[in-house]
N, C-alpha and C positions, 0 to 999 in steps of 0.2 A: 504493500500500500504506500510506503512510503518512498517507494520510485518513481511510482505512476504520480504521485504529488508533485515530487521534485520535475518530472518529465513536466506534466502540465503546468505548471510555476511560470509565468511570466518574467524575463526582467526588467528591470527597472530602468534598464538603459533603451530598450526596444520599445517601452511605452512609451518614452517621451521623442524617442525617433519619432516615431507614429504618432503624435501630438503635433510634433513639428512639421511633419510632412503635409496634415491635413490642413494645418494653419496657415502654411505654404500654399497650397491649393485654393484658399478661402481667400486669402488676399489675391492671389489670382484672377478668382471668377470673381472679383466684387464687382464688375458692371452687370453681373445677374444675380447675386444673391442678395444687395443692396434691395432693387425695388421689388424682390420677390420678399424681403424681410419686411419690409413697410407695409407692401401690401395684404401679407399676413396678418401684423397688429393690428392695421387700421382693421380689418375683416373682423379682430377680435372685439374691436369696440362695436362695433357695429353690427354683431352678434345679437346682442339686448335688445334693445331699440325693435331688432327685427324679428324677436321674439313676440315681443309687447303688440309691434302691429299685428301679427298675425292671433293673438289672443284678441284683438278687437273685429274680429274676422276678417282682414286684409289679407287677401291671396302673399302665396310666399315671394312668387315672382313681383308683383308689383311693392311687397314689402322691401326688396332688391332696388327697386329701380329707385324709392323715393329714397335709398338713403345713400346708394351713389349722385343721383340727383343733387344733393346737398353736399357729396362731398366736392362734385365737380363747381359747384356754385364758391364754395368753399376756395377751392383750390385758385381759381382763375378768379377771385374777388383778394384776396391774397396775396400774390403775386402782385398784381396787376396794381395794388394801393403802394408795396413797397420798390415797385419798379419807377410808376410816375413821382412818387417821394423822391428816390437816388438822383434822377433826371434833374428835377428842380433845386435839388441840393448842387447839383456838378454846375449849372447854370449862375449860382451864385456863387462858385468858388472863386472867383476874383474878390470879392468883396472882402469875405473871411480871409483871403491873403494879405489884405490892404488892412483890415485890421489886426492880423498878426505881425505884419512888419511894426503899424503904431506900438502896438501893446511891447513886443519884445526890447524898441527902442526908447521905450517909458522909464520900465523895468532897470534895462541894462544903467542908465542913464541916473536912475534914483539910487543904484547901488554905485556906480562911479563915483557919486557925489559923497559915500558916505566911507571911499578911499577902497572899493571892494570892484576889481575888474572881475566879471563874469563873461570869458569869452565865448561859453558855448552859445550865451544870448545873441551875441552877434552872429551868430551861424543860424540861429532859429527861425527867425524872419524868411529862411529858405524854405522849411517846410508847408509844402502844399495839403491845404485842406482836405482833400481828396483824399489824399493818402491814410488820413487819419480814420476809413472807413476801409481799412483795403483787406484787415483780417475779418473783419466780422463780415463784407463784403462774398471773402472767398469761400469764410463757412458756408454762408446764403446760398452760394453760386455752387458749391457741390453738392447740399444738399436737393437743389432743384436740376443738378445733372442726371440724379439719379432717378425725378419724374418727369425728363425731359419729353420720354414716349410717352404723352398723354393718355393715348388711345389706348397701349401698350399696359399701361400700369391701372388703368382704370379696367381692362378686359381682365386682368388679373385680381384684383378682388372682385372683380361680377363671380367668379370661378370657385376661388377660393371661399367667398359666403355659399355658394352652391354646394362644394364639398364637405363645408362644415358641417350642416347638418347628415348629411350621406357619411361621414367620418362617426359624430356623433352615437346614428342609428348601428354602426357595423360596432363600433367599440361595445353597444350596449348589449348586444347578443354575444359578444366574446366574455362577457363578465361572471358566468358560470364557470369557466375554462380560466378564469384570471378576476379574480373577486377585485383587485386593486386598477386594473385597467382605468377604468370609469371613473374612478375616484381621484386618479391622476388627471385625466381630459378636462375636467369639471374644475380641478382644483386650478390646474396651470391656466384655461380659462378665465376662472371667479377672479384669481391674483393679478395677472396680466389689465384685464380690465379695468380693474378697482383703481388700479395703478395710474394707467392709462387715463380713465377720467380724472379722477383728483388732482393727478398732475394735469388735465386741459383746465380744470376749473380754475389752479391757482396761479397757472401760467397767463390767461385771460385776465384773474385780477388783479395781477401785477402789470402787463400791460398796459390795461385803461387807468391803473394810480400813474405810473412814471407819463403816461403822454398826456393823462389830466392834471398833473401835478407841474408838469414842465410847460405845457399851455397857460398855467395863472402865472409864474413867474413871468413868462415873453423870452423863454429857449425857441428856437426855429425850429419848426419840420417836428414836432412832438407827436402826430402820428408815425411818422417814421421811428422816431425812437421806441414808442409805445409797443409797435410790432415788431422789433428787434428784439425788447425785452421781453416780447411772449415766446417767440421764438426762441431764443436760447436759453428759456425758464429749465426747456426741456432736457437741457447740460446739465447733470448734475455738478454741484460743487462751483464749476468757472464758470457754468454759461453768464450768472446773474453781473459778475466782473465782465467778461470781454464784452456784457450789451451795455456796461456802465461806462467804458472807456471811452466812445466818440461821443456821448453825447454830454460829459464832461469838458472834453477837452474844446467840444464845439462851441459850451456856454463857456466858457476861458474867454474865447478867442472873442466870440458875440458883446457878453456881458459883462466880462472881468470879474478879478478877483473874490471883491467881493460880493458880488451876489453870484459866481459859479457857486461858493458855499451852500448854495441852498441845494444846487442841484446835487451836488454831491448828496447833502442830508437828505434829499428826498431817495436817492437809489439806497441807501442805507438803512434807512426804516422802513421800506416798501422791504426789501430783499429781509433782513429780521422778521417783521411782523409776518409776512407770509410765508418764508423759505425755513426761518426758522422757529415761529410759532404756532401757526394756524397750519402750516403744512401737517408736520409730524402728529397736531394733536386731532386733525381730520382722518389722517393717515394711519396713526397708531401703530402700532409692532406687527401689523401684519405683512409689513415685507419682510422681516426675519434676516436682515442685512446690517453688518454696523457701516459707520461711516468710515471706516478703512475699506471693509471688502469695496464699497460704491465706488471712491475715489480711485483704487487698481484696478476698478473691472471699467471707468472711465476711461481710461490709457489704455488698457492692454485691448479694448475694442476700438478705443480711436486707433489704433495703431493697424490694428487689422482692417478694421471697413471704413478707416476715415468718419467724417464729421457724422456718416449714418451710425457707425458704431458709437461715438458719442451720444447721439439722440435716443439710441435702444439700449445702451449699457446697460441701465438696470432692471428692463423687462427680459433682456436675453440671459442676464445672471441670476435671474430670479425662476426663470426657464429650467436651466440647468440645476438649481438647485434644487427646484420639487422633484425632477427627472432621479439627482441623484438618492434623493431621503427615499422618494417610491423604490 
């Protein structure tokens, strides 16, 4: 017995080959497993919803179509506000240049007098306003590479909700043969979604604070900012920082020093009160995740699927971890 043990024994160097290899592979195919991963979660939120209609007697088919309807409505009202936003933002970048040359000339100018040369200020005046949008710019720009095939990505959850319940019905006749099967589908489901909204709902009202909150001050383009911040609400840990940085450094340039202060406070108490108050006690312990595991499975997905692995890090590790406790 104690051959056949050692014979079938794994080691340990061959599993993490085989780890490596598949991860290899996965960064690979990210232009297909990216909008095939999106279109899976999204299908899982949208799961309920198309439960509900069909309990109000709405056929399952057009139960499908009203809530891709909405996501396409969704998608291309989206888009299309933070596209014309960037446009009018790039249209006034002379302006914001013309007041970074003042501002850094001020600056340098008030600390000369107080016997204190600051050369890098002299250099500042060169940075273009644009540029100050060009990382959060590029997360935007990969994230929509990946539903770049509209048609493509939207035939893909018509599909994917199709299969769900066809998936659903077969798992539930295998559950004689596998008591835990069905308890897993249902669990990884209930977790995923729960997740999934709560974080749409808090990422929404952090949105409408920072671009309500930045419209009473007189920051520029506070819908742009507003949908930045919903947008990268869904980063755990950074996203709520890299959506704070241009629209900082904008009211710098716009408003000066002291009244950016407010902007800064306002991303501040918006990111607390809902990231770190109102999320977690909405949320509760049922992600089963501390903030270490979040933060590494942040990276070690950006690193594999890019800015999409960011945006699912903690639905795809929270995936894994029902898969592995089942």
């Amino acid at each position: 017995m104690e051959a056949m043990t050692r014979k079938t024994k794994i080691p340990t160097a061959l599993i993490l080959a085989g780890f490596v290899i598949i991860m290899a592979g996965v960064i690979y195919a990210q232009s297909v497993i990216n909008p095939l991963l999106m279109a899976l979660f999204i299908s899982i939120i949208f799961t309920q919803p198309i439960v509900w209609l069909k309990k109000k007697n709405v056929p399952h088919a057009l139960a499908i179509a009203i809530m891709v309807s909405l996501l396409v409505i969704f998608y291309f009202g989206f888009f299309e506000l933070i596209g014309s936003s960037l446009s009018l933002f790039i249209e006034d970048a002379p302006r914001y240049q013309q007041s970074l040359r003042e501002l850094s000339a001020a600056t340098s100018q008030k600390w000369s007098d107080r016997g204190i040369n600051l050369i890098f200020l002299q250099e500042f005046h060169q940075v273009h306003p644009v540029s100050i949008l060009q990382n959060t710019h590029e997360i935007f720009s990969k994230f929509r590479e990946v539903l770049s095939g509209e048609v493509t990505f939207i035939f893909l959850v018509v599909f994917i909700l199709i299969e769900i319940e066809a998936v659903f019905f077969k798992t539930k006749l295998l559950e004689e043969n596998s008591p835990f099967s069905l308890q897993i589908f249902e669990k990884i489901s209930h977790s995923i979604r729960r997740y999934l909204y709560i974080k749409s709902l808090t990422s929404t009202a952090t949105g409408l604070l920072v671009g309500v909150s930045l419209s009473i001050i007189g920051v520029d383009y506070p819908v742009l900012w507003g949908l930045i911040a919903f947008l990268l609400n869904f980063i755990p840990t950074i996203g709520s920082i890299i959506a704070a940085i241009p629209a900082v450094l904008i009211s710098i340039v716009q408003l000066g020093f002291p009244a950016s202060y407010w902007t800064i406070g306002i991303y501040v108490f918006v990111n607390f009160a809902i990231g770190s108050v109102l999320e977690p006690r909405i949320m509760g312990k049922g992600l089963g995740l501390s903030v270490t595991v979040v933060f590494l499975s942040l990276i070690f997905w950006g690193l594999i699927l890019g800015p999409v692995g960011m945006f699912l890090s903690v639905p795809i590790t929270m995936l894994i971890k029902i898969l592995l406790e089942g």
